[in-house]
C-alpha positions as CSV (number, residue, x, y, z in Angstrom):
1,X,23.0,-11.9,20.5
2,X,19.5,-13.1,20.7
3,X,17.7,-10.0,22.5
4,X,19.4,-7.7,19.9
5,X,18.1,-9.6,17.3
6,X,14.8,-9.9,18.9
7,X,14.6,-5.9,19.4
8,X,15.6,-6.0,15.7
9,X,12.8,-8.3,14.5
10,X,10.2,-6.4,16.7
11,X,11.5,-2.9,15.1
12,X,11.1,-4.2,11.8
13,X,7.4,-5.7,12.7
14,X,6.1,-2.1,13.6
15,X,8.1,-0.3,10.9
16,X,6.1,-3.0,8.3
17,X,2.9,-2.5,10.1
18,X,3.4,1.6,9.7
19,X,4.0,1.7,5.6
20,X,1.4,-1.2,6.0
21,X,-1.3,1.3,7.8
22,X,-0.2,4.3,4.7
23,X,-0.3,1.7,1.8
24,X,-3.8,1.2,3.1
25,X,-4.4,4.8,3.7
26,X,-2.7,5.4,0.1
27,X,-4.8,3.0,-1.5
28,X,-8.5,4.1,-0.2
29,X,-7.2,7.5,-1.2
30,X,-6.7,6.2,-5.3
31,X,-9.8,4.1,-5.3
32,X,-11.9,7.9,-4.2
33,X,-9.4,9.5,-6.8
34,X,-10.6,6.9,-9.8
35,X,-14.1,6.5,-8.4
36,X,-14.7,10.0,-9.2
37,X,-12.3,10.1,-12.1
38,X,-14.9,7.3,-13.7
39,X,-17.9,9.7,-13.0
40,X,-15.9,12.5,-14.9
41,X,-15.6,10.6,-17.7
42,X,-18.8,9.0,-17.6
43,X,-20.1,13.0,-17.3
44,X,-17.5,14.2,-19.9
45,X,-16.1,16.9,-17.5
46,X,-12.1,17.1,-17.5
47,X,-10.2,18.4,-14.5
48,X,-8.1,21.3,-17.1
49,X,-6.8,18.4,-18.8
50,X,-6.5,17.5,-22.5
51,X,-9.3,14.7,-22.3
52,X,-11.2,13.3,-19.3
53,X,-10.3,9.9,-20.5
54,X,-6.4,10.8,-20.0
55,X,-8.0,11.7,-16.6
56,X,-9.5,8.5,-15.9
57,X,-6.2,6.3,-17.6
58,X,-4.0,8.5,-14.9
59,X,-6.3,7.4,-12.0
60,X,-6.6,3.5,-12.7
61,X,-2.6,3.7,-13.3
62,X,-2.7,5.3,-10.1
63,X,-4.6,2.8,-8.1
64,X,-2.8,0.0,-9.9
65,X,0.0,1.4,-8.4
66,X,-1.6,1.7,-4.9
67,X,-3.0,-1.9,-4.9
68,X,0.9,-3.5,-5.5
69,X,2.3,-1.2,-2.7
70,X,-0.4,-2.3,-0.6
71,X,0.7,-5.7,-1.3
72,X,4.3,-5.3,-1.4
73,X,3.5,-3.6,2.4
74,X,1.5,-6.9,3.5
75,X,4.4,-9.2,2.4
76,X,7.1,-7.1,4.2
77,X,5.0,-7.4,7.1
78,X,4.2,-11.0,7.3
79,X,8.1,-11.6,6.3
80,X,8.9,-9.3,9.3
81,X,6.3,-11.4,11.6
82,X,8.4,-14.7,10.4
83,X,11.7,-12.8,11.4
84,X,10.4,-12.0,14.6
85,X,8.8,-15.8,15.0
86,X,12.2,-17.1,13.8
87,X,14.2,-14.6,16.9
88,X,12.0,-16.0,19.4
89,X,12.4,-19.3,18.8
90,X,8.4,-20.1,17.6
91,X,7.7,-22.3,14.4
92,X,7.6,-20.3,11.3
């Protein structure tokens, strides 16, 4: 019925507001990660790898990577906030 569905909706609200909270977590960690890779470059200094611009194209594909899961996270949460709206009987 109705509560179920609300319990549902409410569920799914703080499941999308956890992968939300380690998308963002995630995300500050890849923009440290290609911050530093940048400097690498910039300094010439590789981590053991072939080239330090390898180094620096792994990091910004990284934090690409990062930024669309943080996204993807924010969408699944507002969607999840409309489901819940939706169960209660609110305007969407």
């Amino acid at each position: 019925g109705v509560a179920l569905e609300v319990r549902q909706a409410a569920l799914s609200v703080r499941d999308a507001q956890a992968r939300l909270r380690v998308a963002d977590d995630a995300l500050s960690t890849a923009e440290e990660a290609a911050r530093m890779a940048r400097v690498k470059y910039v300094a010439g200094v590789g981590e053991g790898t072939v080239s330090p611009l390898l180094d620096l194209a792994d990091a910004q594909l990284a934090l690409t990577q990062a930024q669309g899961n943080r996204a993807q996270a924010r969408a699944d949460l507002l969607s999840a906030w409309a489901r819940l709206d939706r169960a209660v009987g609110e305007p969407v």
